[in-house]
N, C-alpha and C positions, 0 to 999 in steps of 0.2 A: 504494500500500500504506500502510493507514493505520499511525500510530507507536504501539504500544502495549507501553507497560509494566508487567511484574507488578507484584506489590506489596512486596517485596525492594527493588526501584528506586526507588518511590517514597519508601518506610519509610527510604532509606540517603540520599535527598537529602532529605529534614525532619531528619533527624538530623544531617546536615553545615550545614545553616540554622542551626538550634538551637547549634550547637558554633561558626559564625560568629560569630551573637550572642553568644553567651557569651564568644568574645576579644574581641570589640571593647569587652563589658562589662569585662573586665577587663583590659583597655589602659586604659581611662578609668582606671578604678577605684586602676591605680597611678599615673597623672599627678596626679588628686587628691592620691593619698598623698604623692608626692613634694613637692606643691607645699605640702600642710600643715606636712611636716616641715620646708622651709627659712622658713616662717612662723616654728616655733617655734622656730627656732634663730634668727630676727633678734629673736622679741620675747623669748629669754632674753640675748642678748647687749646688748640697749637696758636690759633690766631688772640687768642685771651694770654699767653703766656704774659708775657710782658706783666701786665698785669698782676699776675699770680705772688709775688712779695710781699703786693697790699694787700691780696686776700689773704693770704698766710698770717701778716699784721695784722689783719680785722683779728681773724679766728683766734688767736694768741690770745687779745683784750678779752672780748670778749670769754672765752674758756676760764681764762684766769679770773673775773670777775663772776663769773657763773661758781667756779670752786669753792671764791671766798664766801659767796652766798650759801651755797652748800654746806659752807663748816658752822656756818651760825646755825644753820637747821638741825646739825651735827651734833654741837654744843649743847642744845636747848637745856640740858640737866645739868651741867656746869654751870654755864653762865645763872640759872636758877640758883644753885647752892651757891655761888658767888657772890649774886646780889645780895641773900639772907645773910653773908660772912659781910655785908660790907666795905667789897673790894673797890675802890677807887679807879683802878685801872682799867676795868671794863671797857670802858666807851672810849678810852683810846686804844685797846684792842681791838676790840669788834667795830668802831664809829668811824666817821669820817666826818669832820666840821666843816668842808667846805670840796667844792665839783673841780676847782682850781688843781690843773697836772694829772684830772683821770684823762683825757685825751692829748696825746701827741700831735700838734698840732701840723709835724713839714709829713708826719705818718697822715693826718685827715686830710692835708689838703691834696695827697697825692691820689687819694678816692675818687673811684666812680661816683655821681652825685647819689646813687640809690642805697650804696655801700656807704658812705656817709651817715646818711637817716640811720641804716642799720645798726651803725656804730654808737651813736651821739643815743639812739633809742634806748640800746644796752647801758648806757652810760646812767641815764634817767631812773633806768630801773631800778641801776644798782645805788647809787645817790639816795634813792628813796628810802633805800632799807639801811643804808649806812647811815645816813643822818639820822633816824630815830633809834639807831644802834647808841649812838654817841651819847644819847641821854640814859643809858643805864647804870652807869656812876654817878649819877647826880648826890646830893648832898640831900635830897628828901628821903622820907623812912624809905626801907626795904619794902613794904607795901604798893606804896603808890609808883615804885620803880619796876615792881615786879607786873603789875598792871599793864607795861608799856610792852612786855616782854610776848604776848598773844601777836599781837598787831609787828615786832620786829621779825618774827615766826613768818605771819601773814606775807609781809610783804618782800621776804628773800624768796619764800616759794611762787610768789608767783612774779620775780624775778628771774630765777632758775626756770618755772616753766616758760616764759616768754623770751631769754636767752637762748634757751633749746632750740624754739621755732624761727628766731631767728637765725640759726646757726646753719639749719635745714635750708635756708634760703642760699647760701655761700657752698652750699655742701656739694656739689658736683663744678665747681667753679674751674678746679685745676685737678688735672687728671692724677689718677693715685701714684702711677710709676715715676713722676714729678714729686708731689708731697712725700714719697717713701727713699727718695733719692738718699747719699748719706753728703749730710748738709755740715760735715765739720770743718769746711773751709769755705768760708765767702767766695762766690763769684768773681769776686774782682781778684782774687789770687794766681787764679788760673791764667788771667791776661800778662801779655807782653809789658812793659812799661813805656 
């Protein structure tokens, strides 16, 4: 008996052909895409080099100001049996009286303007939790000083949280085999004179 098929059969296998080729078009189609885009994301990150010192400087401040926040969070039961001992040096431990030398000024003005904001932004956070740091030595009872100590809690975490997401902004800036490089001699050493 010979094999014969109408033409529904035939018409629904060219059409399952057709819808072949057309995934495996468009299989390719995204391997290309994908392969251009991590092109352009190595020859934007080559062409960022330059750049990448001030990023590295942002990341430094910021990091370091993120830590110091961290250790007051750290602290919170120190700094507690501290204030009840009456220690005086608290708030020039943990405080800071004034925003004057938290940023490097020939370091900011060498900033992209957006990296800037990012910077001067972390700066603010941390200012905010320093300076109410600074009044935990005060000369008022251990009461009314221990009061202050919720609110110096409050506002390093959510210095630390907003230094993080700032950080995440910078975070793909300079490619890692650059940031992992071994950096124990300045750039300028390697040059001729």
């Amino acid at each position: 008996m010979p094999c014969v098929m109408d033409a529904a059969t035939i018409i629904a296998i060219f059409i399952g052909c057709i819808n072949l080729v057309a995934l495996v078009f468009v299989v390719r189609q995204t391997r290309l895409t994908h392969r251009l885009i991590q092109t352009s994301e190595r020859v934007k990150q080559i062409s960022d080099l330059p750049e990448v010192d001030a990023v590295i400087q942002l990341r430094i401040h910021i990091e370091e100001w993120k830590a110091d926040l961290e250790q007051i969070i750290a602290n919170e039961r120190y700094i507690r049996a501290q204030v009840q001992k009456g220690d005086s040096e608290l708030g020039k431990k943990y405080g800071l009286d004034t925003p004057r030398g938290l940023i490097i000024k020939p370091i900011y003005d060498e900033l992209p303007r957006w990296m800037q904001v990012v910077l001067m932004t972390a700066a603010q956070y941390y200012y905010n939790c320093k300076v109410l740091a600074s009044c935990l030595s005060s000369n008022q009872e251990p009461q009314s000083t221990l009061r202050l100590l919720p609110e110096v809690i409050d506002r390093a975490k959510i210095g630390v949280s907003q230094m993080t997401e700032s950080l995440s902004y910078i975070d793909d800036m300079a490619p890692q085999w650059y940031l992992n490089s071994p950096a124990s001699i300045a750039e300028r050493e390697f040059m001729d004179r």
